[in-house]
C-alpha positions in Angstrom: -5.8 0.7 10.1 -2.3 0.4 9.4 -1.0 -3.7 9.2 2.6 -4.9 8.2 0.9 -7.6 6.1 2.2 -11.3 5.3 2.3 -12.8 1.5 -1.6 -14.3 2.5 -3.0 -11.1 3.9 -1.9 -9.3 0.5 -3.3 -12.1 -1.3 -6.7 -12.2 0.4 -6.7 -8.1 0.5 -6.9 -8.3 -3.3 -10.1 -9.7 -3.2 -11.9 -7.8 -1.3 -14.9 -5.6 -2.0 -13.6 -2.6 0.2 -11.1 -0.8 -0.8 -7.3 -1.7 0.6 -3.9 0.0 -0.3 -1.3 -2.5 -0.3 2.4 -0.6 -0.3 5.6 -2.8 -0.9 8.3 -1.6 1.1 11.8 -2.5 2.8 13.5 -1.1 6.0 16.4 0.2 4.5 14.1 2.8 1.9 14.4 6.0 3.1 11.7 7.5 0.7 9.6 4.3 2.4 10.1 4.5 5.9 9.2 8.8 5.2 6.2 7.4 3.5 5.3 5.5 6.9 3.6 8.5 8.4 1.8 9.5 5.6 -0.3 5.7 5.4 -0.4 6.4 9.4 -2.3 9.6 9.0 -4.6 8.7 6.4 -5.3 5.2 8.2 -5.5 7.3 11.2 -7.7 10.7 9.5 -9.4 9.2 6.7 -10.2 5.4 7.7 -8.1 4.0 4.7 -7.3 -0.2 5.1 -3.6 -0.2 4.5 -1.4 -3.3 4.4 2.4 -2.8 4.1 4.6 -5.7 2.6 8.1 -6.4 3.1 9.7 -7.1 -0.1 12.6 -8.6 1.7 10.5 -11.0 3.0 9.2 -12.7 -0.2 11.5 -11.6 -2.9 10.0 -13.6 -5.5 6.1 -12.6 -4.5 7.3 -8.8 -4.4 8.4 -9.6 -8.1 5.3 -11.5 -9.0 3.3 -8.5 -8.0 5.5 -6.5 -10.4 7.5 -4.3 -7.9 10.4 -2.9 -9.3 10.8 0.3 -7.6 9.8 0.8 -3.7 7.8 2.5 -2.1 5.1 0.7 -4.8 1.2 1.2 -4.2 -1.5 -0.6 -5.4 -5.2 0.0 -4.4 -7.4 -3.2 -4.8 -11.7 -2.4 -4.9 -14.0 -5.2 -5.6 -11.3 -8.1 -6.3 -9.4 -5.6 -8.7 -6.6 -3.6 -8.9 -8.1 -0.2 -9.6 -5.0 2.4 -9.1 -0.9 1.5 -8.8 2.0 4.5 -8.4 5.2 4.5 -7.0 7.2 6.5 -4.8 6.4 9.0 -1.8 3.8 10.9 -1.3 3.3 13.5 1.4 0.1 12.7 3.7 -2.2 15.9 1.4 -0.7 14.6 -2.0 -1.5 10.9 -0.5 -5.1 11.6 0.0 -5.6 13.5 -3.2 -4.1 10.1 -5.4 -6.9 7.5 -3.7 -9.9 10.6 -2.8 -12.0 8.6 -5.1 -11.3 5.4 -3.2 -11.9 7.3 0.9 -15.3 6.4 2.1 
């Protein structure tokens, strides 16, 4: 499942058990908005929780998460940040960063 998360959904997506990709993003990233159907196909193939923020929204949260650079990925597992990288990926080279996170 694919959600266009709020500052509260991020925040309570942190603490969960399961494992969540949070992405910070804005609408007027290119690399971002081609990074959109790579999170649709692995929410879609592999059953990934993914929750996309919109740094324009909350400038100061986005900074308080330590986004510098967008796109910017975090997984969260078990109330913990277990994996971060930036930038792109393709759908395949997606998938191969989190495998250890897919159920």
């Amino acid at each position: 499942m694919l959600t266009e998360a709020n500052k509260e959904q991020v925040l309570e997506a942190m603490k969960s058990p399961k494992a969540k990709l949070v992405v910070f993003y804005a609408e007027w990233c290119g690399p971002c908005r081609m990074y959109k159907s790579s999170l649709d196909e692995l929410a879609d193939k592999d059953h990934m929780e993914i929750l996309r923020f919109n740094i324009d929204s909350d400038k100061h949260f986005a900074r308080e998460m330590g986004v510098e650079t967008i796109p910017f990925s975090k997984v969260y597992e078990n109330g913990a940040l277990v994996k971060q990288f930036t930038g792109f990926r393709p759908y395949e080279a997606l998938k191969d960063e989190i495998k250890n996170f897919l159920k």
